[in-house]
DRENLUM-742621 format. One record per residue (C-alpha): x, y, z; residue in one letter; residue number from 1. Coordinates in Angstrom, 3 decimals. Each point is the difference from the previous one (the first is absolute). Layout:
N
         x         y         z  res    n
         X         Y         Z    a  NUM
...
END
This chain:
258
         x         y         z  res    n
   -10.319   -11.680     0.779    x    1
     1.546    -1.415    -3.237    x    2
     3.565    -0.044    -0.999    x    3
     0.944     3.232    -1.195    x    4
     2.836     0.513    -2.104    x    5
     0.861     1.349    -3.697    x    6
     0.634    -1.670    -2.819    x    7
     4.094    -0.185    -1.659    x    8
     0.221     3.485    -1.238    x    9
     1.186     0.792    -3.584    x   10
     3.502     1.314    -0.268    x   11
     0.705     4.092     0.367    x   12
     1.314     1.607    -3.465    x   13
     4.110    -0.582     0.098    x   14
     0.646     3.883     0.676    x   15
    -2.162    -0.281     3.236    x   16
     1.939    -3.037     1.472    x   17
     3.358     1.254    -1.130    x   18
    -1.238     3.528     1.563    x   19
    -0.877    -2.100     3.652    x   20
     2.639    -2.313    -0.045    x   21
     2.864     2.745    -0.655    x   22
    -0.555     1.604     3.562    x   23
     2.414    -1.261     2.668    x   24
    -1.733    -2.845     2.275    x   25
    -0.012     0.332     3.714    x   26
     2.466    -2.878     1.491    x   27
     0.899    -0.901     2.892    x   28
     3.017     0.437     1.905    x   29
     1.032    -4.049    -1.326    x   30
    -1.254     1.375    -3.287    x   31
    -2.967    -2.203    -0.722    x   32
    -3.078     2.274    -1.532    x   33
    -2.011     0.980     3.328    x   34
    -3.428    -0.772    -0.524    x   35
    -0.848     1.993     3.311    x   36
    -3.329     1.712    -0.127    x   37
    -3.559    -0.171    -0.075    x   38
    -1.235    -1.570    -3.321    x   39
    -2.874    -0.608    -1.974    x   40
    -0.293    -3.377    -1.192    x   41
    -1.531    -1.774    -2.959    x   42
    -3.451     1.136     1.099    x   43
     0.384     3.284    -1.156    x   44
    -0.542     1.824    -2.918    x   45
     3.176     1.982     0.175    x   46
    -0.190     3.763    -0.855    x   47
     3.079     2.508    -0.590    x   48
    -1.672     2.801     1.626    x   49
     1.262     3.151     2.125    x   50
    -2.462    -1.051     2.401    x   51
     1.342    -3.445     1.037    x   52
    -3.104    -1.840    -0.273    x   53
    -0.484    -3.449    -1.740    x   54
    -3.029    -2.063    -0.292    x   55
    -1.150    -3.140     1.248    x   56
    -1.483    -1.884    -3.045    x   57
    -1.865    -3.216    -0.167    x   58
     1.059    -3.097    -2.218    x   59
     1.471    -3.423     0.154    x   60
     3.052    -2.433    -1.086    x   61
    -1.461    -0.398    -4.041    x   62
    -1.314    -3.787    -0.118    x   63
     1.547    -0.247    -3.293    x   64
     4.154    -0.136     1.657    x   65
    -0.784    -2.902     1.562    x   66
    -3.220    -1.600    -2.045    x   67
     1.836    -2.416    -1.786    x   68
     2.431    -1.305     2.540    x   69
    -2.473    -1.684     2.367    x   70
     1.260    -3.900     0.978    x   71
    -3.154    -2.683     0.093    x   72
    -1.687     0.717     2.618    x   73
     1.582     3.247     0.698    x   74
    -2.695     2.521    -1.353    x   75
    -2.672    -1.706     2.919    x   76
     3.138     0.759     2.649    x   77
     0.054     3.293    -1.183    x   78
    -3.407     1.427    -0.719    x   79
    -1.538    -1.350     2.648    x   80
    -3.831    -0.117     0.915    x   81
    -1.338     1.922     2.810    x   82
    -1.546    -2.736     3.016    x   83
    -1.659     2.630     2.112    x   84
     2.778     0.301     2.501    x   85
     1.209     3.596    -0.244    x   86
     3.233    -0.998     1.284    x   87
     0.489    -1.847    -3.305    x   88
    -1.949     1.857    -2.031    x   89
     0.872     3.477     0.803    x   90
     2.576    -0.124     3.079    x   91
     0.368     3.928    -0.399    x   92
    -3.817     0.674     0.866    x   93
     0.724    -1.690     3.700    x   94
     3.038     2.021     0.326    x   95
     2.647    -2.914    -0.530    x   96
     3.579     1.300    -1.837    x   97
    -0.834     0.454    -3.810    x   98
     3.752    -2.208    -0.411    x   99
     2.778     0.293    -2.153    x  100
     0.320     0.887    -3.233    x  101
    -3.429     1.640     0.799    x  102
     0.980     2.697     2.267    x  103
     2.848     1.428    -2.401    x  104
    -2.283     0.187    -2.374    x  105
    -3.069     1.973     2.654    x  106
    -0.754     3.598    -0.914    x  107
     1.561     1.419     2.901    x  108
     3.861     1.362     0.779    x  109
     2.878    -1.256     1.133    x  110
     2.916     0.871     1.421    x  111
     3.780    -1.578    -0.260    x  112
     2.640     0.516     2.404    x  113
     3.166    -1.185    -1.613    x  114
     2.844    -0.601     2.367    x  115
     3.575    -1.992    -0.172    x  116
    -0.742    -3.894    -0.904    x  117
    -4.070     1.011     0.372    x  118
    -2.596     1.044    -1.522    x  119
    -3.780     0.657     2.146    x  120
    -3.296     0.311    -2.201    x  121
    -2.304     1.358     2.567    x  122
    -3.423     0.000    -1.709    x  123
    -3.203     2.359     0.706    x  124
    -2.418    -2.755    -0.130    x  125
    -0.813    -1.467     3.525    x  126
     4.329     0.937     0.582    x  127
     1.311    -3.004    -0.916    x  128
     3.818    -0.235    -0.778    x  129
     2.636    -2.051    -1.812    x  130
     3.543    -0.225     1.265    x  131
     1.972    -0.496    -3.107    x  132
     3.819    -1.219     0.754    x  133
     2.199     0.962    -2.839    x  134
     3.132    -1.735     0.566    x  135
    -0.757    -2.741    -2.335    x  136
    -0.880    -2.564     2.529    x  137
    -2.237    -3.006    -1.112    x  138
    -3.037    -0.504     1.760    x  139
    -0.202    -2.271     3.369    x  140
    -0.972    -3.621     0.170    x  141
    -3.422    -1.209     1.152    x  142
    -1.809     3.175    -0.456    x  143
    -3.426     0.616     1.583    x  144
    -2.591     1.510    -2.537    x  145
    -1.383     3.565     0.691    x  146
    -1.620     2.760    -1.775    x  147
     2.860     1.773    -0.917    x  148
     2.224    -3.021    -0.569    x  149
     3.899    -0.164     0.045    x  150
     1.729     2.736    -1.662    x  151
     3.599     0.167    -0.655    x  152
     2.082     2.645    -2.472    x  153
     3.000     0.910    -1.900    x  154
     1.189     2.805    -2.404    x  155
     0.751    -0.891    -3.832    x  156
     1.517     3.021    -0.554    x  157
    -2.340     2.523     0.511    x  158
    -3.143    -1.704    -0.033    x  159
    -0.761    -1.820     3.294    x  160
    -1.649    -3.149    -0.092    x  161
    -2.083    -1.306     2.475    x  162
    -1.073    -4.185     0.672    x  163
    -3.017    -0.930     1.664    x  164
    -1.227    -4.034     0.892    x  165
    -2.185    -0.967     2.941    x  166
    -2.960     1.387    -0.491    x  167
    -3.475    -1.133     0.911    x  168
    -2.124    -0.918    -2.907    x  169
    -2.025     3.013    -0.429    x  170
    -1.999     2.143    -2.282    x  171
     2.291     1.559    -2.410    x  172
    -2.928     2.234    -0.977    x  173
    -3.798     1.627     1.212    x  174
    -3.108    -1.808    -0.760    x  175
     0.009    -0.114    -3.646    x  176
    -3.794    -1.479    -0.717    x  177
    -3.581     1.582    -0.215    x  178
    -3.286    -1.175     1.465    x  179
    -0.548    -2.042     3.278    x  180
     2.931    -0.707     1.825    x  181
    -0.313    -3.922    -0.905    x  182
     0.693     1.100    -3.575    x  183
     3.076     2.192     0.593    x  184
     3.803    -0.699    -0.365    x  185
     2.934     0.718     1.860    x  186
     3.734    -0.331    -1.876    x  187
     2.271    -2.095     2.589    x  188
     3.208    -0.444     0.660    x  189
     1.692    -3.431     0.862    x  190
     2.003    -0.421     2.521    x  191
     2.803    -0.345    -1.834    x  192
     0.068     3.282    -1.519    x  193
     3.292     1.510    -0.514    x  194
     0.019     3.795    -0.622    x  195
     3.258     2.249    -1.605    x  196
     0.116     3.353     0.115    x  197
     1.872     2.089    -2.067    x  198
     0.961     3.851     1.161    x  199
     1.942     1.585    -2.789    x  200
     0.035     4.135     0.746    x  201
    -0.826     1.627    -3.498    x  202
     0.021     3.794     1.691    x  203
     0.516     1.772     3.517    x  204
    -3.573    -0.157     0.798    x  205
    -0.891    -3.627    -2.414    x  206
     0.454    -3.871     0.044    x  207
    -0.939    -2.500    -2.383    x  208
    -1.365    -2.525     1.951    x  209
    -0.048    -3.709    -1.949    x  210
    -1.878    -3.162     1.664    x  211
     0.159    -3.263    -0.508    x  212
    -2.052    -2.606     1.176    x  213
     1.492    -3.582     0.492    x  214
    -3.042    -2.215     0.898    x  215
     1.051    -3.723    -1.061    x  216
    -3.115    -1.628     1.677    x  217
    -2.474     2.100    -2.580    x  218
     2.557     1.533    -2.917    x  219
     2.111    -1.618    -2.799    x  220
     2.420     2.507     0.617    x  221
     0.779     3.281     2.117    x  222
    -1.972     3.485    -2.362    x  223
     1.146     3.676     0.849    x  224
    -1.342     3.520    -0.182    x  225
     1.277     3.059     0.402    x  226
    -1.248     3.181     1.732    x  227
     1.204     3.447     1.493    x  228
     0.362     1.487     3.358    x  229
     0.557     3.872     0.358    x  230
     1.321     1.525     3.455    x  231
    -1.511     2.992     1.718    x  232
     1.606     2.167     1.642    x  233
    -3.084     1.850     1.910    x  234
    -1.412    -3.489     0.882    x  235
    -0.419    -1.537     2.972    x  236
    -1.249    -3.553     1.480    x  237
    -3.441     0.229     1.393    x  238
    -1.444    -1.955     2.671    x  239
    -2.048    -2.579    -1.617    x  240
    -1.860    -2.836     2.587    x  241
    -2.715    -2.237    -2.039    x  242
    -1.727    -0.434     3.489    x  243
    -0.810     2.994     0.197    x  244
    -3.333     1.882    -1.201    x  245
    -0.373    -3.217    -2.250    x  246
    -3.149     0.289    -0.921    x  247
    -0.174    -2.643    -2.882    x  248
     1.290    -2.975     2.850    x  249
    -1.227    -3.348    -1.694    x  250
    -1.386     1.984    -3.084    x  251
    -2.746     1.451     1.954    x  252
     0.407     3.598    -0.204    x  253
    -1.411     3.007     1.853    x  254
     0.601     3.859    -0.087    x  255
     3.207     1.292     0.901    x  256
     0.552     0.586     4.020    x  257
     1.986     3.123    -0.569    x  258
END
């Protein structure tokens, strides 16, 4: 399955953000905004309904933020060829972890549980979680690299901002090609990728989420884009296990079990 995730969304008409940000954020009792909730993320196409239902909606980070900023040799780093090893090619088709940025940006819910000096991001997809400190502190020394990298936080205000390093080089994106899989293209992350999130609460039930990708082994310089989360109340975090019922392991793919 591809990256899904929606494109930076044009900007409401002024009476409908001063309308949303006039009511009275929740905060907690250290009176930070309280994020706490089940959300969902960029992946969504996010509907004001009285149903509380958004949809999951299929697109990509646009080529053209970053098209110009490539280093020499960075664009081969980055879009790189398929070599028949799904593990490479398509890690998400054997059931390995899609990664970070790629799993904030998955078209399934998550849920933050916002506590003194913490912040938890527990995510649907194959439950994996991020323990964000928010005290300030810098990251430690000597890191190992993982899927989910290093996160550490702090509050500017009322926005919190989140800093991730370590992170495996990985596929920022889905299989982005056509044809035989020889032909096809996957968009990589190095290994030194540094990711900053930006959580600034625009309503009780909305963030602005803005990324920015730091990768000095493949870009001239960090790019950003901006998206929107929207919390449901009725929501809650299904179980979600890859293993399970996969029936498209390896790209071969059978009828459903169920």
């Amino acid at each position: 399955m591809a990256l899904f995730a929606l494109p930076p969304l044009a900007s409401r008409p002024a009476a409908a953000q001063s309308s949303a940000t006039a009511q009275p954020l929740p905060r907690t009792p250290e009176g930070k905004p309280d994020f706490s909730g089940v959300w969902a993320g960029p992946a969504f196409s996010h509907k004001d309904t009285p149903d509380d239902t958004d949809s999951p909606a299929i697109s990509r980070y646009k080529p053209s933020l970053y098209a110009d900023l490539f280093r020499p040799g960075g664009k081969e780093l980055f879009y790189q060829k398929w070599t028949g090893d799904l593990r490479h090619d398509d890690p998400q088709s054997v059931c390995l972890p899609v990664g970070f940025p790629r799993i904030l940006l998955s078209p399934y819910s998550q849920q933050i549980v916002q506590g003194p000096g913490v912040v938890v991001i527990l995510y649907e997809y194959n439950h994996f979680t991020r323990v964000i400190p928010t005290d300030g502190r810098p990251h430690a020394q000597d890191l190992d690299l993982t899927w989910m990298g290093d996160p550490v936080g702090k509050w500017e205000g009322d926005t919190l901002v989140v800093d991730t390093i370590a992170l495996k080089a990985w596929p920022l994106e889905g299989d982005t090609g056509g044809g035989s899989p020889v032909e096809r293209i996957t968009p990589y992350h190095s290994d030194a990728l540094h990711v900053i999130e930006r959580y600034r609460p625009i309503s009780p039930t909305g963030i602005d989420l803005e990324i920015t990708i730091d990768d000095p082994k493949i870009f001239t310089k960090p790019w950003s884009s901006h998206w929107r989360m929207k919390k449901h109340p009725t929501w809650k975090l299904l179980e979600q296990v890859c293993e399970e019922n996969n029936r498209c392991e390896a790209g071969h793919c059978t009828a459903s079990n169920r």
